[in-house]
Residue frames as a rotation matrix with the C-alpha (Angstrom) as fourth column:
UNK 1
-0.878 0.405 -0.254 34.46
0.434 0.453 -0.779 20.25
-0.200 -0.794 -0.573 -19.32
UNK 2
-0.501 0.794 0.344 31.22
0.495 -0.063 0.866 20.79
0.710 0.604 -0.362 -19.62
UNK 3
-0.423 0.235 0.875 28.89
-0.763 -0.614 -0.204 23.65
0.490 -0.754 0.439 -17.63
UNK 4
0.696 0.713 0.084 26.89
-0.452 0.344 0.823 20.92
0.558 -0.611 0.562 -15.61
UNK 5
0.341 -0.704 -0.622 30.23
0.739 0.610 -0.285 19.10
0.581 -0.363 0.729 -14.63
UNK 6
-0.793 -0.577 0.199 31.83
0.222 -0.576 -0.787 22.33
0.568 -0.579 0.585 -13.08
UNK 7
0.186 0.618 0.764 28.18
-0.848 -0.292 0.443 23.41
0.496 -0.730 0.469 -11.28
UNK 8
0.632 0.223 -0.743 28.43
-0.042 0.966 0.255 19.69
0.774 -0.130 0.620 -9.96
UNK 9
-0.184 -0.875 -0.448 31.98
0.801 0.131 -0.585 20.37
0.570 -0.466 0.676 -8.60
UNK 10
-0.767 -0.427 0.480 31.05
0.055 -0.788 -0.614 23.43
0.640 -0.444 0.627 -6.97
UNK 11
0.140 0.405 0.904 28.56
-0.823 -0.460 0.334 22.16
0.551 -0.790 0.269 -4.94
UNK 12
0.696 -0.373 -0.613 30.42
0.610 0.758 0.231 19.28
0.378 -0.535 0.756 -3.91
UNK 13
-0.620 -0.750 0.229 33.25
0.370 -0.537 -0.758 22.00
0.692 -0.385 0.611 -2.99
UNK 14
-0.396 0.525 0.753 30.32
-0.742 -0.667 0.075 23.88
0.541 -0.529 0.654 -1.03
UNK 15
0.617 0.750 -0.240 29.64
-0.432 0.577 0.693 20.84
0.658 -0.324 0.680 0.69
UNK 16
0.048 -0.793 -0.608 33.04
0.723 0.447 -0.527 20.00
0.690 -0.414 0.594 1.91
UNK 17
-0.477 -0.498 0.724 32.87
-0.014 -0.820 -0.573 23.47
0.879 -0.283 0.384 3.83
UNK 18
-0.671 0.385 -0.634 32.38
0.740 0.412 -0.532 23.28
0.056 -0.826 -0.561 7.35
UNK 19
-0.783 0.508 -0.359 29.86
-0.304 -0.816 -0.491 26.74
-0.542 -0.275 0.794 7.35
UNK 20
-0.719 0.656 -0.228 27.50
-0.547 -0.333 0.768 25.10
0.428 0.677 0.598 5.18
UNK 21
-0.249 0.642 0.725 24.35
-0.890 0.143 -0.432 23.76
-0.381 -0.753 0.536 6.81
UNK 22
-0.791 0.225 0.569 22.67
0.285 0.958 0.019 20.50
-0.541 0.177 -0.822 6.63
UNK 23
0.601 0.787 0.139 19.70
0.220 0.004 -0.975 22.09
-0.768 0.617 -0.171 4.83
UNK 24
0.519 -0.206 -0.829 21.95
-0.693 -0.670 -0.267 23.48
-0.501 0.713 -0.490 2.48
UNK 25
-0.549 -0.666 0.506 23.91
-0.623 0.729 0.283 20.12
-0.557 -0.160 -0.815 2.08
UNK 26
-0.293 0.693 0.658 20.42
0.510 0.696 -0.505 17.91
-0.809 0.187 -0.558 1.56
UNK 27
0.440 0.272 -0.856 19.63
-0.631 -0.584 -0.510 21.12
-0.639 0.765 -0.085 -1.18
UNK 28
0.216 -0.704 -0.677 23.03
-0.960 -0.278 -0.018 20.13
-0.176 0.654 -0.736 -3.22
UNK 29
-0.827 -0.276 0.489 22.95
-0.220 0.961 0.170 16.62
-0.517 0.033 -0.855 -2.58
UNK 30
0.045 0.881 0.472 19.35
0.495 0.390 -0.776 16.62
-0.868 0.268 -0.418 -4.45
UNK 31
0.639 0.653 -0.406 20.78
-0.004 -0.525 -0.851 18.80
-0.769 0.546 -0.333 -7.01
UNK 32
-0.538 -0.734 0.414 23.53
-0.520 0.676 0.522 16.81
-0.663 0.065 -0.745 -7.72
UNK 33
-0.674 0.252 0.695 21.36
0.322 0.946 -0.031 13.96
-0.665 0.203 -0.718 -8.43
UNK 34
0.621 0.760 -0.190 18.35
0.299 -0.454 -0.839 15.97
-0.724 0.464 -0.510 -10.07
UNK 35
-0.013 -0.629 -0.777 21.69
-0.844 -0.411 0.346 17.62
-0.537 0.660 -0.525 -12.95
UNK 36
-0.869 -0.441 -0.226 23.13
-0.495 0.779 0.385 13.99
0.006 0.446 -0.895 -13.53
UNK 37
-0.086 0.682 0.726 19.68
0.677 0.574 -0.460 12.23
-0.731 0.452 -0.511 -14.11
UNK 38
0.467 0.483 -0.740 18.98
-0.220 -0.748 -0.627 15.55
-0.856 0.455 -0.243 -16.57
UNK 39
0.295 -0.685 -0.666 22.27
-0.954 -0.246 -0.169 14.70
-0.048 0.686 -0.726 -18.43
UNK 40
0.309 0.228 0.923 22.36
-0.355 0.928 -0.111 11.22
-0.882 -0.293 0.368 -18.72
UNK 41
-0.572 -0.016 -0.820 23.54
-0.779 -0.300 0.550 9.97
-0.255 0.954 0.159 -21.69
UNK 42
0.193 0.747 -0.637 20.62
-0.980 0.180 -0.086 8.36
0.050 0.641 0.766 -24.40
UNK 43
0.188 0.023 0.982 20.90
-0.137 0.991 0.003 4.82
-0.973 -0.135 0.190 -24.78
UNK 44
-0.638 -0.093 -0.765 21.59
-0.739 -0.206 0.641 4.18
-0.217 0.974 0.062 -28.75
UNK 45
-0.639 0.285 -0.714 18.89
-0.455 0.608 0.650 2.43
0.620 0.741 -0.259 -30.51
UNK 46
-0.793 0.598 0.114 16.28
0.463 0.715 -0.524 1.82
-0.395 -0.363 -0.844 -27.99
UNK 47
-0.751 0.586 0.306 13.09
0.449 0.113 0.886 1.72
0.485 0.803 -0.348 -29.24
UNK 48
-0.874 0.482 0.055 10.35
-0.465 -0.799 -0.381 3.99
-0.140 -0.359 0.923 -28.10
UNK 49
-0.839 0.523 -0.154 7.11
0.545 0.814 -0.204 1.72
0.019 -0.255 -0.967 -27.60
UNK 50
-0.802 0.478 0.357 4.07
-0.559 -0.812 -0.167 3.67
0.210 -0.334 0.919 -27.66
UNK 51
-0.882 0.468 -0.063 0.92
0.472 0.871 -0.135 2.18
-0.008 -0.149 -0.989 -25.88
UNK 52
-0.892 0.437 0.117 -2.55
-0.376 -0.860 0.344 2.80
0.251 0.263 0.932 -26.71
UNK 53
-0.681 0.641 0.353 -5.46
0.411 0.734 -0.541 1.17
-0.606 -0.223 -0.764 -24.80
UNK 54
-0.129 0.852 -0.507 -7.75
-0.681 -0.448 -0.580 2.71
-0.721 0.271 0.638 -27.17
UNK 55
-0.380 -0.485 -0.788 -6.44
-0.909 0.355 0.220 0.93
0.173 0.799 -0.576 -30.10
UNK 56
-0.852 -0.394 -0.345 -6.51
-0.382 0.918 -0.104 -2.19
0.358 0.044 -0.933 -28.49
UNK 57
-0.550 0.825 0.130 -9.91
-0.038 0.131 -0.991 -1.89
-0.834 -0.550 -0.041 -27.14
UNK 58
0.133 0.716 -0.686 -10.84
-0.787 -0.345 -0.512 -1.50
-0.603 0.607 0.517 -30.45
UNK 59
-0.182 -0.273 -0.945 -9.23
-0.919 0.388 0.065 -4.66
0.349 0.880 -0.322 -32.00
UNK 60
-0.866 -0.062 -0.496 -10.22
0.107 0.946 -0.305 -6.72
0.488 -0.317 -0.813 -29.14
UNK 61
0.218 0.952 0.213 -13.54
-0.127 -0.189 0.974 -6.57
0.968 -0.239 0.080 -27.49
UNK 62
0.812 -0.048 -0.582 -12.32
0.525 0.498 0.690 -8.68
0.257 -0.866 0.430 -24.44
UNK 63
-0.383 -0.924 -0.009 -9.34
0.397 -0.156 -0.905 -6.03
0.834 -0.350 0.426 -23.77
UNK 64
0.665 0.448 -0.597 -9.09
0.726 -0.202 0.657 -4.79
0.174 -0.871 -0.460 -20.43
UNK 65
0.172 -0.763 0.623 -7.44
0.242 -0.580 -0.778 -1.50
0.955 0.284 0.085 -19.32
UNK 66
0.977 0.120 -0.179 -6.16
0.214 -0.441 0.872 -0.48
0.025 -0.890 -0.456 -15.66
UNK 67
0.542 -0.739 0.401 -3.08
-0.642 -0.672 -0.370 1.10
0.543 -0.056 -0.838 -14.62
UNK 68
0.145 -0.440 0.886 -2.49
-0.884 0.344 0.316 -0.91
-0.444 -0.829 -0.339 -11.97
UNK 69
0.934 0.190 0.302 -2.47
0.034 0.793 -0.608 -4.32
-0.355 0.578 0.735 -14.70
UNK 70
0.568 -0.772 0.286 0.41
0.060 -0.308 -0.950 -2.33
0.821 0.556 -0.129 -16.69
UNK 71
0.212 -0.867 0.452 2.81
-0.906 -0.348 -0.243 -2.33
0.368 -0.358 -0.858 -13.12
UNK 72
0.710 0.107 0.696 2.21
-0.343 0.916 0.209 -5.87
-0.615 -0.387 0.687 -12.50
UNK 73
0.964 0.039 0.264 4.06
0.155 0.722 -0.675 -6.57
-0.217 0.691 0.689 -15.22
């Protein structure tokens, strides 16, 4: 087993206990989730995309750049 799997289990064990508070609950339930996004495993073979509005301002004249363009999409 791996060390994040056993910290994982012991605050799900510290959560099953009736002395432990709700703040202390909402802690472990966010550090739960906050481990297992850390350790995810990789995806194989996705590609890694880098974007450069500079670049592209330079090869087009007519490019436009905004942040809010790139979540529209």
């Amino acid at each position: 087993m791996k060390d994040y799997e056993s910290l994982i289990e012991r605050l799900f064990d510290e959560n099953s206990r009736v002395d432990t508070t709700d703040a202390q609950r909402e802690a472990n339930e966010f550090r739960i989730k906050q481990i297992r996004l850390m350790n995810r495993p990789i995806p194989p073979n996705t590609p890694y995309i880098r974007f450069d509005p500079i670049t592209e301002r330079l090869q087009d004249s007519n490019y436009s750049y905004a942040p809010s363009k790139l979540l529209s999409k």
